[in-house]
FITIMAR-568635 format. One line per field, with one value per residue: residue number from 1; residue in three letters; x, y, z of N, C-alpha, C, O in turn. Coordinates in steps of 0.1 Angstrom, whole numbers. Layout:
nr c(NUM / ...) $
rest c(ala / ...) $
n.px c(X / ...) $
n.py c(Y / ...) $
n.pz c(Z / ...) $
ca.px c(X / ...) $
ca.py c(Y / ...) $
ca.pz c(Z / ...) $
c.px c(X / ...) $
c.py c(Y / ...) $
c.pz c(Z / ...) $
o.px c(X / ...) $
o.py c(Y / ...) $
o.pz c(Z / ...) $
***
This chain:
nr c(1 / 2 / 3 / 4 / 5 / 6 / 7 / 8 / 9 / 10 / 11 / 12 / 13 / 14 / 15 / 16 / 17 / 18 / 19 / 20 / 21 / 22 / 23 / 24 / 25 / 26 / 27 / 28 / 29 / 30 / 31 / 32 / 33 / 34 / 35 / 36 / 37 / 38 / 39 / 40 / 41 / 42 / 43 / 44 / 45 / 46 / 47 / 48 / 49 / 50 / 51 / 52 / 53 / 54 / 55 / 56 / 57 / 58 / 59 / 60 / 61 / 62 / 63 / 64 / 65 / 66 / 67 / 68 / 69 / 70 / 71 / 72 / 73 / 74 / 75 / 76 / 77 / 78 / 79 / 80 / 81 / 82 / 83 / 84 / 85 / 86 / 87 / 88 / 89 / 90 / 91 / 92 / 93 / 94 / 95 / 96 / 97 / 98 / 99 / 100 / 101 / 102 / 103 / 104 / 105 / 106 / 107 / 108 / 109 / 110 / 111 / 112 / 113 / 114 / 115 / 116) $
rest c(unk / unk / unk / unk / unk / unk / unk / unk / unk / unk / unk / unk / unk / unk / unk / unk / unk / unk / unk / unk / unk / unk / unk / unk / unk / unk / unk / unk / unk / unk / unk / unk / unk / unk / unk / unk / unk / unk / unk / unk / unk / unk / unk / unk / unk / unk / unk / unk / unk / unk / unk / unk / unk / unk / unk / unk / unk / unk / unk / unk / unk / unk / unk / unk / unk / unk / unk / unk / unk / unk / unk / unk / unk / unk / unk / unk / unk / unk / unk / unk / unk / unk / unk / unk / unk / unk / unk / unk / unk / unk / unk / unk / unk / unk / unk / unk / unk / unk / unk / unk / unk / unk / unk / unk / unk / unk / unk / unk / unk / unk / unk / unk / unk / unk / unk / unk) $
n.px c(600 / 614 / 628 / 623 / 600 / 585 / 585 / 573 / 545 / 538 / 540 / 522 / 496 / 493 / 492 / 467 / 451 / 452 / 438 / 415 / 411 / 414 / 393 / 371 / 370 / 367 / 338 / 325 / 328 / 316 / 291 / 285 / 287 / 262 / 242 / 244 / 254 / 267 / 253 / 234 / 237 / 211 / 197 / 205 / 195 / 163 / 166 / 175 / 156 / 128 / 104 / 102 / 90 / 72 / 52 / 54 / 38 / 10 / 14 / 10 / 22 / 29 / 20 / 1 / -21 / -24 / -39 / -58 / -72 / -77 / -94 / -119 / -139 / -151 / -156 / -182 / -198 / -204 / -216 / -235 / -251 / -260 / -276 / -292 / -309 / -313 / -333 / -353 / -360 / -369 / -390 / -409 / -411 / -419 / -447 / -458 / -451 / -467 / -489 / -485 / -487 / -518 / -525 / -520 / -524 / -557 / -559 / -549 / -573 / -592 / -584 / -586 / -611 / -623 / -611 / -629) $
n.py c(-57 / -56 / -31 / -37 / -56 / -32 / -19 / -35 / -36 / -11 / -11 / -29 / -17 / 10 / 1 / -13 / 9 / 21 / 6 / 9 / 34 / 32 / 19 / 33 / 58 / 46 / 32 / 55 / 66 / 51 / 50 / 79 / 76 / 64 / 78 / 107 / 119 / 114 / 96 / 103 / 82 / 74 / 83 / 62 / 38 / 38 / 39 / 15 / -1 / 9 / 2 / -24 / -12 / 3 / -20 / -35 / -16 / -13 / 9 / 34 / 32 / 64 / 54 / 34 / 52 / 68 / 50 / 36 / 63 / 70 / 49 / 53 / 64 / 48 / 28 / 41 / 44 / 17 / 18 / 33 / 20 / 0 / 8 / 19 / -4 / -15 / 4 / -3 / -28 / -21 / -5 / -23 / -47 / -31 / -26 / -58 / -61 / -45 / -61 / -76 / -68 / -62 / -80 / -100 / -75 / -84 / -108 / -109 / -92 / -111 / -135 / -120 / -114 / -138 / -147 / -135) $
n.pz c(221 / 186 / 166 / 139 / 143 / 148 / 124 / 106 / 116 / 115 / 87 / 79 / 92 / 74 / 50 / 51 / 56 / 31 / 13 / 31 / 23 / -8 / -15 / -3 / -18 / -47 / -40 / -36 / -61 / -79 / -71 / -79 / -104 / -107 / -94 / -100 / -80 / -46 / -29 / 9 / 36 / 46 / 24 / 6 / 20 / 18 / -13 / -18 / 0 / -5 / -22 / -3 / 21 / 12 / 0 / 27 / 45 / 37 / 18 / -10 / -43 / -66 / -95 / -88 / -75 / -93 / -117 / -101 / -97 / -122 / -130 / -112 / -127 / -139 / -117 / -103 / -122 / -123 / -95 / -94 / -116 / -98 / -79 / -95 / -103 / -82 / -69 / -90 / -78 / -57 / -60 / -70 / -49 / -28 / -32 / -29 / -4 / 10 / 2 / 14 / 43 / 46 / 42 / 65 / 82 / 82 / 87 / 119 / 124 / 121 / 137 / 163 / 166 / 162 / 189 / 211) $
ca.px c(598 / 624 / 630 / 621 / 588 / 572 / 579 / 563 / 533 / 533 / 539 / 502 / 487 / 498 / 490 / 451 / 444 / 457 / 431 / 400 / 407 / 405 / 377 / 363 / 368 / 359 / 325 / 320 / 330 / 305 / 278 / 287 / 281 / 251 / 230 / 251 / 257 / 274 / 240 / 237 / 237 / 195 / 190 / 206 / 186 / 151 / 168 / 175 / 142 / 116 / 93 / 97 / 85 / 54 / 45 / 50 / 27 / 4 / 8 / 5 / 30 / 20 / 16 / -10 / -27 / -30 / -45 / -77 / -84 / -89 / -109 / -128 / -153 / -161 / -165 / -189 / -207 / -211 / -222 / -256 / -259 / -265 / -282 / -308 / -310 / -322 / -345 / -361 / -365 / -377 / -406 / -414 / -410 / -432 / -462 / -456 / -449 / -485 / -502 / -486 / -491 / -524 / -535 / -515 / -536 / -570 / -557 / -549 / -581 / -601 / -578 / -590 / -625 / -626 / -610 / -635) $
ca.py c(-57 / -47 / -22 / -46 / -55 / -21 / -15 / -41 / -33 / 2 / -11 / -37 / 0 / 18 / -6 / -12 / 24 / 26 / -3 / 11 / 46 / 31 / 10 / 44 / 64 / 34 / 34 / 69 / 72 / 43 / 58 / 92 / 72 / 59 / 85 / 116 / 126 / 106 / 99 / 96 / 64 / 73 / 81 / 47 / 28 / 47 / 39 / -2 / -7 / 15 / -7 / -29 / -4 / 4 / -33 / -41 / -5 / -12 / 22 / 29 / 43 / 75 / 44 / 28 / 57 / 73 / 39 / 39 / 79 / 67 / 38 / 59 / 67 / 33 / 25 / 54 / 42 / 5 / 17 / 40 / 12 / -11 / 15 / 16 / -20 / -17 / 12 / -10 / -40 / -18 / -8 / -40 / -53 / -23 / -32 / -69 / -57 / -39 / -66 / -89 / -65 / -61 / -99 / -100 / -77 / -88 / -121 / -107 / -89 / -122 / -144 / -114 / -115 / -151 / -149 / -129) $
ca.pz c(206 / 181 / 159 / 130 / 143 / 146 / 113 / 101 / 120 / 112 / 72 / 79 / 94 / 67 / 41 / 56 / 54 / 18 / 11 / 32 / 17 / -19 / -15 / 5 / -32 / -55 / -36 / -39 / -74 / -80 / -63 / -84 / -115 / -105 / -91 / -103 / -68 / -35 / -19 / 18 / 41 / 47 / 7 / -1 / 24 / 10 / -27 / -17 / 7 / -8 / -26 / 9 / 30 / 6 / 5 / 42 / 50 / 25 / 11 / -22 / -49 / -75 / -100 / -83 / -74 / -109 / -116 / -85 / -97 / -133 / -129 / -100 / -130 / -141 / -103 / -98 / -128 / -118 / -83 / -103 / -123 / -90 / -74 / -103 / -104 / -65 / -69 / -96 / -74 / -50 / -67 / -75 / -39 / -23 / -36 / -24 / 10 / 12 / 3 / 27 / 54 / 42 / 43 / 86 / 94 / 82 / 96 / 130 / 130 / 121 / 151 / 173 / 165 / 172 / 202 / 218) $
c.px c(609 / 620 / 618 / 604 / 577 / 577 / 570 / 546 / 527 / 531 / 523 / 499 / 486 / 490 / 474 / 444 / 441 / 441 / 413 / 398 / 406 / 398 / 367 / 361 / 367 / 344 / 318 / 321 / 317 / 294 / 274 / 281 / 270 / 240 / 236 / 252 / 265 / 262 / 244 / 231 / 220 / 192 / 195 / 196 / 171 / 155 / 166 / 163 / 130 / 107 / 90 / 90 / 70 / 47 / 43 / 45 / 17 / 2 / 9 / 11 / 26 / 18 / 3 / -19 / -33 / -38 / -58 / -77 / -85 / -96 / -121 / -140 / -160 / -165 / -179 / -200 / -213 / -215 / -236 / -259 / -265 / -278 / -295 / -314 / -323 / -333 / -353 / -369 / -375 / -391 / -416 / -421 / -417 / -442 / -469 / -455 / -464 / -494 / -501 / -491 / -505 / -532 / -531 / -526 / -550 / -571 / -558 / -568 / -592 / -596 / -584 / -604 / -629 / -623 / -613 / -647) $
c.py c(-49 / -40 / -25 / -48 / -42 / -11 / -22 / -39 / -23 / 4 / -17 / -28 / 2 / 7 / -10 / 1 / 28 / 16 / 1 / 25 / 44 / 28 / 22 / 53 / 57 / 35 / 46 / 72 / 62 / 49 / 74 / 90 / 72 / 67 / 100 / 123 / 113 / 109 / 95 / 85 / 64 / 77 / 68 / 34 / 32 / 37 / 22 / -5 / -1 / 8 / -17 / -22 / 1 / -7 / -37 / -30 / -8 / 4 / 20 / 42 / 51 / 68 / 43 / 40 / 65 / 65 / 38 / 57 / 78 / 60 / 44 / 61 / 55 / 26 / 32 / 46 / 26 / 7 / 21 / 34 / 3 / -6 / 17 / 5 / -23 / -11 / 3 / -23 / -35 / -12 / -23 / -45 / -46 / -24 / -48 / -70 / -51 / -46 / -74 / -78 / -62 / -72 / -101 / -93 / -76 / -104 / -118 / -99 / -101 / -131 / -130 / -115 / -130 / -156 / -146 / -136) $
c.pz c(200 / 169 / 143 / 126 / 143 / 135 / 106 / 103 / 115 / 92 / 70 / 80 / 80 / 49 / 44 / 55 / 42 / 16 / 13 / 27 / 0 / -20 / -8 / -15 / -42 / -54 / -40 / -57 / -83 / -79 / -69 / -96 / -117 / -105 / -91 / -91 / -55 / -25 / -2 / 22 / 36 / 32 / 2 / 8 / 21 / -5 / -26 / -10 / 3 / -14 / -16 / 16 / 22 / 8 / 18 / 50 / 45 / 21 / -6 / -29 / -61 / -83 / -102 / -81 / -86 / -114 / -112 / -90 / -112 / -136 / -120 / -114 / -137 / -129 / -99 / -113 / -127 / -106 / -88 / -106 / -109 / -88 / -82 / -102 / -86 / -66 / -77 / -88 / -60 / -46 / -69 / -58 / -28 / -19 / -30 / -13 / 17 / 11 / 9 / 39 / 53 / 52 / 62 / 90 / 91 / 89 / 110 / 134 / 131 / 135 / 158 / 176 / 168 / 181 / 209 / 217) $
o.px c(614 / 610 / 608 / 597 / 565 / 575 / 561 / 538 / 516 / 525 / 514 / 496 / 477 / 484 / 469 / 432 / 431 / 432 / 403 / 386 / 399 / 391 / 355 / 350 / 364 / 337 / 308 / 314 / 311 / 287 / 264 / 272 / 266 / 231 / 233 / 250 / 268 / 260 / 253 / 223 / 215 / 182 / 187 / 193 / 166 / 147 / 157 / 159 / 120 / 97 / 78 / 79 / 59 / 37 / 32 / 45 / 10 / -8 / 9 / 9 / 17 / 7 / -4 / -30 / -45 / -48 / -67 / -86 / -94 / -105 / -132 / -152 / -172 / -176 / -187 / -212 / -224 / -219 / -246 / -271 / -276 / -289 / -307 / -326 / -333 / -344 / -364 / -381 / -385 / -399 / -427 / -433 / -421 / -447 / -481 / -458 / -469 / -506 / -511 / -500 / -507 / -540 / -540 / -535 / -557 / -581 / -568 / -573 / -600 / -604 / -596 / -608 / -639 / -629 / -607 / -657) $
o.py c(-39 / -42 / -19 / -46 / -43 / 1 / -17 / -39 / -23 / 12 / -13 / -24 / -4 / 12 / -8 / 3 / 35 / 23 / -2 / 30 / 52 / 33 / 20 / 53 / 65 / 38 / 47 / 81 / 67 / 53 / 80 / 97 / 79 / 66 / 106 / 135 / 102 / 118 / 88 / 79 / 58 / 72 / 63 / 23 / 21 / 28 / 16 / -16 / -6 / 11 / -22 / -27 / 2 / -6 / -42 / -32 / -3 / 10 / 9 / 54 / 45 / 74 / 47 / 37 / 67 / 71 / 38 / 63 / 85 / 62 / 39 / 60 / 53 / 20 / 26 / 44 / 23 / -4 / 15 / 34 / -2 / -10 / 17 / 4 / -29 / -17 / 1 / -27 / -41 / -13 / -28 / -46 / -52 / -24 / -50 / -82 / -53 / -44 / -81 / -83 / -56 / -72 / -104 / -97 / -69 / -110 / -124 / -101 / -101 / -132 / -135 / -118 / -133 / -166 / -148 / -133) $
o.pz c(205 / 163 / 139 / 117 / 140 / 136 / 100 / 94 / 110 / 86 / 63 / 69 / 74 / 40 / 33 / 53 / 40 / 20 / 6 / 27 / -6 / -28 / -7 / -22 / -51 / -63 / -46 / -63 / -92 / -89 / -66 / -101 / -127 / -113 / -81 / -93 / -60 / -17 / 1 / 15 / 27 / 28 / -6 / 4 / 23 / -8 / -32 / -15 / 8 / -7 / -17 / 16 / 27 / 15 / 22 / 62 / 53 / 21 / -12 / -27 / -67 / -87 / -111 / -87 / -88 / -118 / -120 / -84 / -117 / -144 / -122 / -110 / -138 / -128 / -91 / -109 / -131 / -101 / -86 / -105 / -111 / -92 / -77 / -98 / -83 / -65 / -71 / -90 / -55 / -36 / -68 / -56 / -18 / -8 / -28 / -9 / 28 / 16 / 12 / 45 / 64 / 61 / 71 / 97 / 98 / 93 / 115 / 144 / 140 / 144 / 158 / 187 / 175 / 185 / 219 / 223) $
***
């Protein structure tokens, strides 16, 4: 190889470095803009995937949660309302229960008494 060719070579080097060291401080100065700091690699994958990673956990962001603990008292108050609703039926349905077990066993004692 002559003389010739390793400069050329050494001008492509030299000329590829220049290229991935501005595009190295473009990025950063981008990224400075952006989020007034030069975040790292694991804060920008957090910053670009985080709403994936909630959805494919199902967790659940301070949002949503603020959300489920102020409805928590209209839940709580349509569960008492059921809950009355039953105790009512269950009065009801008590009394109806006593008189069927009532009527079995004067039934069972009559089938006994005639089966003797």
């Amino acid at each position: 190889m002559n003389v010739w060719g390793i400069i050329v070579i050494l001008i492509i080097i030299a000329f590829v470095a220049f290229v991935l060291y501005s595009r190295h401080k473009a990025r950063n100065r981008a990224l400075e803009k952006m989020y007034g700091h030069v975040p790292s690699h694991t804060e920008l994958y957090f910053l670009e995937y985080f709403e994936d990673i909630i959805g494919n956990w199902d967790l659940v962001n301070k949002q949503r949660a603020e959300e489920w603990a102020r409805d928590m008292d209209k839940r709580l108050n349509s569960v008492s309302l059921e809950i009355e609703g039953l105790k009512k039926r269950r009065n009801y349905i008590d009394p109806e229960l006593d008189g069927i077990e009532k009527r079995i066993n004067t039934m069972e004692k009559s089938i006994w008494e005639e089966s003797k």
